[in-house]
C-alpha positions in Angstrom: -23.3 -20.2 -5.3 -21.1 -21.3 -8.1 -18.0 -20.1 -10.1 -18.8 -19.8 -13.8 -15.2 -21.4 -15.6 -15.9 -20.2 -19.4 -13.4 -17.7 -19.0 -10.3 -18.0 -21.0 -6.5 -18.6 -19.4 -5.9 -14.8 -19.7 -9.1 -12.8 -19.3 -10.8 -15.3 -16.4 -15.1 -15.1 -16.1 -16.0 -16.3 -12.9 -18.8 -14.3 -12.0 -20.7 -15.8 -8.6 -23.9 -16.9 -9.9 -26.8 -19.3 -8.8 -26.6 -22.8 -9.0 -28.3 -24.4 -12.6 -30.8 -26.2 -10.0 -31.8 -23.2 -8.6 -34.8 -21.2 -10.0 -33.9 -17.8 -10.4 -36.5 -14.9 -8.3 -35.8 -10.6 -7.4 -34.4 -11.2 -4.2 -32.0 -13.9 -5.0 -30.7 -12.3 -7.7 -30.3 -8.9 -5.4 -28.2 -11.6 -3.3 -25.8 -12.3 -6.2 -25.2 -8.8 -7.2 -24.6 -8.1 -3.8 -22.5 -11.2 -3.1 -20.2 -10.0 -6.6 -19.6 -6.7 -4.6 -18.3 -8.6 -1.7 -16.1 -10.7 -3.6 -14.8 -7.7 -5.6 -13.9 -6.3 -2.7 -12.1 -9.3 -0.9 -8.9 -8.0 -2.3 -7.9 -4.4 -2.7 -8.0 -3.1 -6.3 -4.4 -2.4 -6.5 -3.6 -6.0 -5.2 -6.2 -7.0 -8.1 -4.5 -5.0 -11.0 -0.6 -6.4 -9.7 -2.0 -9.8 -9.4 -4.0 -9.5 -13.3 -0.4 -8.1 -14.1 1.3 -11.1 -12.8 -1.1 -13.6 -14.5 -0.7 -11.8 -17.5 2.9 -12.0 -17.7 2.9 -15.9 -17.0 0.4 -16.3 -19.8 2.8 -14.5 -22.1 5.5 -16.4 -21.2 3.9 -19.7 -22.0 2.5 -18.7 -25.1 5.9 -17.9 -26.3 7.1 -21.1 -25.3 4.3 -23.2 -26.6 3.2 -23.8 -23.4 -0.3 -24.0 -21.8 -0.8 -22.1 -18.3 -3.8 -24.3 -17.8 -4.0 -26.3 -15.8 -1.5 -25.4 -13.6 1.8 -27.5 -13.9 4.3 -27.1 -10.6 7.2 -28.1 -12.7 6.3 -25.8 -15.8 6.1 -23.2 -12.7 9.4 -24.0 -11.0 10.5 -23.5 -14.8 8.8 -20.3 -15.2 10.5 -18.7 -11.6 13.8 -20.0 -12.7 13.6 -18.1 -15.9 12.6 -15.0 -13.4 15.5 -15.1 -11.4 18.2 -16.2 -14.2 17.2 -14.8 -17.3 19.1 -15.3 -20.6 18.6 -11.8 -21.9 15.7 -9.6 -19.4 16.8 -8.2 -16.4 16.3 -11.0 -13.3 14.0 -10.3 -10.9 14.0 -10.2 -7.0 13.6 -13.2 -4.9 10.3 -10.4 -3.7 9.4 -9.6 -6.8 9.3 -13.7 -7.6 7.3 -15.0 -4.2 5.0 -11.8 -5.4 4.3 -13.4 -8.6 3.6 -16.5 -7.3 1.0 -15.1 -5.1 -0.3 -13.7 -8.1 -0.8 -17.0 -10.1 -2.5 -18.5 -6.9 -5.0 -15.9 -7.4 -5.3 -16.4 -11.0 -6.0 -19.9 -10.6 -8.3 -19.6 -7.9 -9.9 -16.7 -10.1 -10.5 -19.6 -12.9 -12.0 -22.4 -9.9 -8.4 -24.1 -9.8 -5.8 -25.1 -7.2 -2.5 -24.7 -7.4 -0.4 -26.3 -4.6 2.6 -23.6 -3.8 4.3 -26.4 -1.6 4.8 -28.4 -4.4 8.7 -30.2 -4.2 9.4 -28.7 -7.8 8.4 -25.5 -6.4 9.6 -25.0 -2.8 13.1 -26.9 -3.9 13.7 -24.1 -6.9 12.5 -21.0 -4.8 14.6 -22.0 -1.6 17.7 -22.1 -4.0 16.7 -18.7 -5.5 16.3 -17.2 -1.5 19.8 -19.1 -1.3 21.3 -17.5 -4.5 20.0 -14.2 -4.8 18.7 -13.1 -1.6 19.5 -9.7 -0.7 18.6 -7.2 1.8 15.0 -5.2 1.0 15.5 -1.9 -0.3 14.6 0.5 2.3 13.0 4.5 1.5 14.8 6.8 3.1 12.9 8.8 6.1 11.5 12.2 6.4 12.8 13.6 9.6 10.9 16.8 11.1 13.3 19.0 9.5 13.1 17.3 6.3 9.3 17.6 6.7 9.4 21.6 7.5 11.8 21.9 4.5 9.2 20.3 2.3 6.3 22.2 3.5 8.0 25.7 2.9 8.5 24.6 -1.0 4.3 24.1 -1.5 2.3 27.2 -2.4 -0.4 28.6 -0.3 -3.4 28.4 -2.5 -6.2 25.3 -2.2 -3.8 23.1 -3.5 -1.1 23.6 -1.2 -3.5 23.3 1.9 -4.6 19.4 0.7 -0.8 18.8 0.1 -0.2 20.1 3.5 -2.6 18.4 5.2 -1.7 15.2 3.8 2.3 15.3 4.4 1.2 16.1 8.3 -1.6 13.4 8.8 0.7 11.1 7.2 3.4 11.7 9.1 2.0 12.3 12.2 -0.4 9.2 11.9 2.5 7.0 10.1 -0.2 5.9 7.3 0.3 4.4 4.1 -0.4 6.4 1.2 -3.8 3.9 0.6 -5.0 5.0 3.7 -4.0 8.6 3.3 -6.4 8.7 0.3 -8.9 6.1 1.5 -10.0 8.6 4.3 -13.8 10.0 4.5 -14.8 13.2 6.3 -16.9 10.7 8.0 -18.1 7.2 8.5 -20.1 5.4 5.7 -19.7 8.5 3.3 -18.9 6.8 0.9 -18.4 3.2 -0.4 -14.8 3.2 -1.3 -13.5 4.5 1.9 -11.1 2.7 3.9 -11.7 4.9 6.9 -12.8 8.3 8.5 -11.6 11.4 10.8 -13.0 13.0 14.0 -11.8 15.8 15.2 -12.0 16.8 19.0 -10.5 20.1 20.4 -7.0 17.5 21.5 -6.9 16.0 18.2 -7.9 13.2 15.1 -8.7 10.3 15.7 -8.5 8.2 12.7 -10.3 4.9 12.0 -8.9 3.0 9.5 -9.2 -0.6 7.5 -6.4 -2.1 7.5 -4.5 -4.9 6.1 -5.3 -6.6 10.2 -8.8 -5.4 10.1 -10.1 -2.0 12.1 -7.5 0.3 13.8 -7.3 3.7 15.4 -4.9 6.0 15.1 -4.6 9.0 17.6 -3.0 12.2 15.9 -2.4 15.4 18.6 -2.2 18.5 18.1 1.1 19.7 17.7 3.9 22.5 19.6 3.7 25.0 16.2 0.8 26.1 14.5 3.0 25.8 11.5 3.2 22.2 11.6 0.2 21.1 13.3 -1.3 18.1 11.3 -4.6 18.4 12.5 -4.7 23.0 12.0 -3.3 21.9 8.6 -6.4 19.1 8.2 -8.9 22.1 9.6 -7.7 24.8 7.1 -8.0 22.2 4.3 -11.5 21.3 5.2 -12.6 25.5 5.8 -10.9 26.4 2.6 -12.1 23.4 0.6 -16.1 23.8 1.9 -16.5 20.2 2.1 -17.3 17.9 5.1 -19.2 15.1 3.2 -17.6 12.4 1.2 -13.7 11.6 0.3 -11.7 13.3 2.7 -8.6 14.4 0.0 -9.8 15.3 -3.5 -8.8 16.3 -6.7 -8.6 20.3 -7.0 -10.1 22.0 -10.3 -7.8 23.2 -12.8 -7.6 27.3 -11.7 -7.2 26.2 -7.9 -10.1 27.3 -6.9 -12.0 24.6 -5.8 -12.4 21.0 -4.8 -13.8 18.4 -6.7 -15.0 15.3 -5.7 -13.1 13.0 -7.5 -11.0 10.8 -4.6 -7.6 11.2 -5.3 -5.2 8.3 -6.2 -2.6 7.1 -3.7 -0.1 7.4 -6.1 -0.6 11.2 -5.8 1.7 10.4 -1.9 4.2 8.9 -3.4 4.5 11.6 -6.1 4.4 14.9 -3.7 6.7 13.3 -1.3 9.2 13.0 -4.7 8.6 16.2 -5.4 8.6 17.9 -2.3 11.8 16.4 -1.1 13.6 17.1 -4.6 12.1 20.6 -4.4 14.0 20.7 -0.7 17.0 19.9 -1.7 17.5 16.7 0.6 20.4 14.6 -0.3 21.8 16.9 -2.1 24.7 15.0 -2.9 23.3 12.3 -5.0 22.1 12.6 -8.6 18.6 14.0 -9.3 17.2 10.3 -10.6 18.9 8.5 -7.5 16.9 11.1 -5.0 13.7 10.6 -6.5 14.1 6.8 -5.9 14.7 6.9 -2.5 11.8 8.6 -1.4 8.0 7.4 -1.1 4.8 7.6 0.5 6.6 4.9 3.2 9.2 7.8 3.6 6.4 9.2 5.9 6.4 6.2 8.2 9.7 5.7 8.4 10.2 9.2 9.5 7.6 9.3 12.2 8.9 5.7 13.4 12.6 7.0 13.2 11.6 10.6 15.0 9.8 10.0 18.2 11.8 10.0 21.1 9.1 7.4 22.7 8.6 3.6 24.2 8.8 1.8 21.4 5.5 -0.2 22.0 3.4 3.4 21.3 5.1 3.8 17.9 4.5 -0.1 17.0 0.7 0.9 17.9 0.7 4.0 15.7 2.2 1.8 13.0 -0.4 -1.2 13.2 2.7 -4.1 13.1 1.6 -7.1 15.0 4.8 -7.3 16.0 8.2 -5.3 17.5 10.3 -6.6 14.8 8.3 -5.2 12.1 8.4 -1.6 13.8 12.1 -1.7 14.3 12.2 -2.3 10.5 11.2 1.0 9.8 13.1 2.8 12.8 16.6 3.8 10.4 18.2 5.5 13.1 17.1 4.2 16.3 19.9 3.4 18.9 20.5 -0.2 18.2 23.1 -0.8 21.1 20.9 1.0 23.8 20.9 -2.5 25.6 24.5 -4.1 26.1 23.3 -7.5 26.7 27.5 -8.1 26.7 27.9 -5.9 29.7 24.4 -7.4 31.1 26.3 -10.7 30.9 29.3 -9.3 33.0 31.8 -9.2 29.9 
């Protein structure tokens, strides 16, 4: 199979297609329009649209400049992330925000069948004095604790909509998911083709399956102490009152309330009813309305379950999904950082 390369610098055509050698017959071409879905789906589509975004943005920049993004140029590039972090008149742009846009012109050139070599000196030299220069810590979301969490629930109405919202603050929390796989769940496996994962629930619980950025995971989700604030009575009420059990697990509700739909909804809907139920809660009541809203997002859910249970530290990096300890203590804000004195340990 080859990639097509008629496509232009800023809208890129490289549909996988049979070789020109190659007679073409039903079955093979069933094969290529089942090898396009596979390829459409090596990336997630978010990560597609930011990367189209970031390509985008390069290609405007060049054309302003008389410049040509093809093919690619590691010293117009080290140019280009220069002008990123120090610009004359735009706001500059975090060193994340810059190695984030470089990923995103290594996919645009791999998109159009070309390489472009990140290592490159020009490159490498420029963003290491960037890291250097304008490093900074990463902003963090601030964490839901459980009374920040009861707090939020009491502000959401009791109607359909209120038992999805609900349901989704408690499996989030409880499950420490990302918003994407809040809304990527099914009611069950293979329901449908966009679904990044699927619930089971047994009289001690959900178990979760999910896709992941590290491949297949489980999650375990108990029952909880209060009916109140039980994740999975609040998944159960959603899917009695609801009448589904096939298909997207969270969906859209109609406009009276009255009933779901079966439109999937987007995970930007987490990030916008933690906002709003946390706002509605009055947490952090002493900063200004704008500065609230920002520090609160769908990974307000993780951070609060990392940050809340009073657990070995190895079960919550499980729940999580990090490879790593490090990673998990990124998200823990409050966790006892001097429960081990290795000072002491060392007879100081």
């Amino acid at each position: 199979m080859l990639l097509s390369m008629t496509g232009s610098a800023e809208n890129p055509d490289t549909p996988i297609a049979l070789p020109d050698h190659v007679a073409g017959s039903g079955s093979l071409d069933r094969l290529v329009e089942t090898a396009r879905g596979y390829a459409q789906q090596a990336v997630s589509e978010n990560t597609r649209i930011a990367y189209g975004r970031d390509w985008a943005a390069f290609a405007r920049w060049c054309r302003l400049r008389g410049a040509d993004p093809l093919p690619p140029s590691p010293e117009l590039i080290g140019l280009y992330i220069t002008d990123l972090a120090a610009p004359s008149k735009a706001r500059a742009l975090s060193v994340a925000s810059i190695e984030r846009r470089l990923a995103g012109l290594c996919w645009g050139y791999a998109q159009r069948g070309l390489r472009f070599e990140r290592r490159d000196r020009h490159i490498v030299s420029v963003l290491a004095g960037i890291r250097r220069r304008h490093a900074r810590p990463p902003m963090q979301k601030e964490a839901i604790g459980p009374e920040d969490l009861r707090a939020m629930l009491a502000t959401l109405p009791h109607d359909l909509r209120g038992l999805r919202d609900r349901a989704m603050l408690l499996i989030g929390f409880a499950g420490a998911l990302r918003r994407s796989e809040i809304t990527g769940l099914d009611h069950g496996k293979d329901d449908t083709m966009d679904g990044t994962g699927w619930v089971e629930i047994f009289e001690t619980g959900v178990l979760v399956t999910l896709r992941g950025k590290t491949g297949w995971r489980e999650v375990e989700i108990a029952r909880g102490s209060s009916d109140a604030t039980c994740p999975v009575r609040a998944l159960e009420r959603w899917r009695a009152f609801s009448k589904t059990n096939f298909g997207s697990l969270f969906t859209a509700v109609s406009r009276d309330g009255s009933r779901a739909l079966e439109r999937r909804l987007n995970d930007r809907h987490v990030a916008r009813l933690v906002q709003r139920t946390a706002l509605a809660a009055g947490l952090r009541p002493e900063l200004p309305e704008a500065e609230r809203r920002a520090l609160f997002a769908g990974h307000s859910l993780r951070a609060g379950l990392a940050s809340s249970a009073e657990i070995d530290e190895r079960h919550v990096q499980k729940q999580l999904g990090h490879a790593s300890a490090e990673m998990t203590r990124r998200y823990q804000r409050s966790r006892d950082r001097f429960r081990v004195n290795l000072t002491k340990a060392a007879g100081l």
